[in-house]
C-alpha positions in Angstrom: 0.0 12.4 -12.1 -3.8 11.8 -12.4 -6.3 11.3 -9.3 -6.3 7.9 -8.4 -2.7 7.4 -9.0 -2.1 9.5 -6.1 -5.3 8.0 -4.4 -3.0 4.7 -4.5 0.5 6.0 -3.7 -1.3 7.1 -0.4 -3.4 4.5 1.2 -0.4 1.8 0.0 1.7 4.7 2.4 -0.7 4.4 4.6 -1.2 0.7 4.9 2.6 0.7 5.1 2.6 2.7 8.5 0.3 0.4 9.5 2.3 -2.7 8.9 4.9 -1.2 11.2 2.2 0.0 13.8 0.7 -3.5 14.3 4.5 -4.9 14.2 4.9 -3.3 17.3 1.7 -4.0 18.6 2.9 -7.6 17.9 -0.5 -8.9 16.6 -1.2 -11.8 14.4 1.2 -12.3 11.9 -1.4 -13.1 9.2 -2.6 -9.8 9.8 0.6 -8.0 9.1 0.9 -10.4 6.3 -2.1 -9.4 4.9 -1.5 -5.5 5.1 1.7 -5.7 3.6 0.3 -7.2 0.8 -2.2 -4.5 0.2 0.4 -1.8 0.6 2.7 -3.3 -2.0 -0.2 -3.8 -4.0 -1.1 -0.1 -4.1 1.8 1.3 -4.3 2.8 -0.5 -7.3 -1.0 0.0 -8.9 -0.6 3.8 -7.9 3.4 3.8 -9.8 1.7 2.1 -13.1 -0.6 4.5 -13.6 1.6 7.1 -13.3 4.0 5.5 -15.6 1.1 5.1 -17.9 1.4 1.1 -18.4 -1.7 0.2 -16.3 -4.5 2.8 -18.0 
């Protein structure tokens, strides 16, 4: 598992406990929108690289 593959597996985590932070907090849903997007973007990015597709 190289650097930035971890890098990504743990601001998506932590983008993903924000999505459920601001859920509660019940702001904007474009917001929540937004930062779920990011989160599944890292987190698959992050699970690529380890797989070694995305170099």
């Amino acid at each position: 598992m190289t650097g930035l593959s971890t890098i990504l597996i743990v601001v998506g985590l932590f983008l993903a406990g924000g999505v459920y932070s601001f859920h509660k907090q019940k702001l904007p849903k474009g917001v929540i929108a937004l930062l779920g997007i990011c989160s599944v973007l890292c987190l698959v990015a992050g699970v690529l690289r380890i797989q070694g597709i995305w170099e």
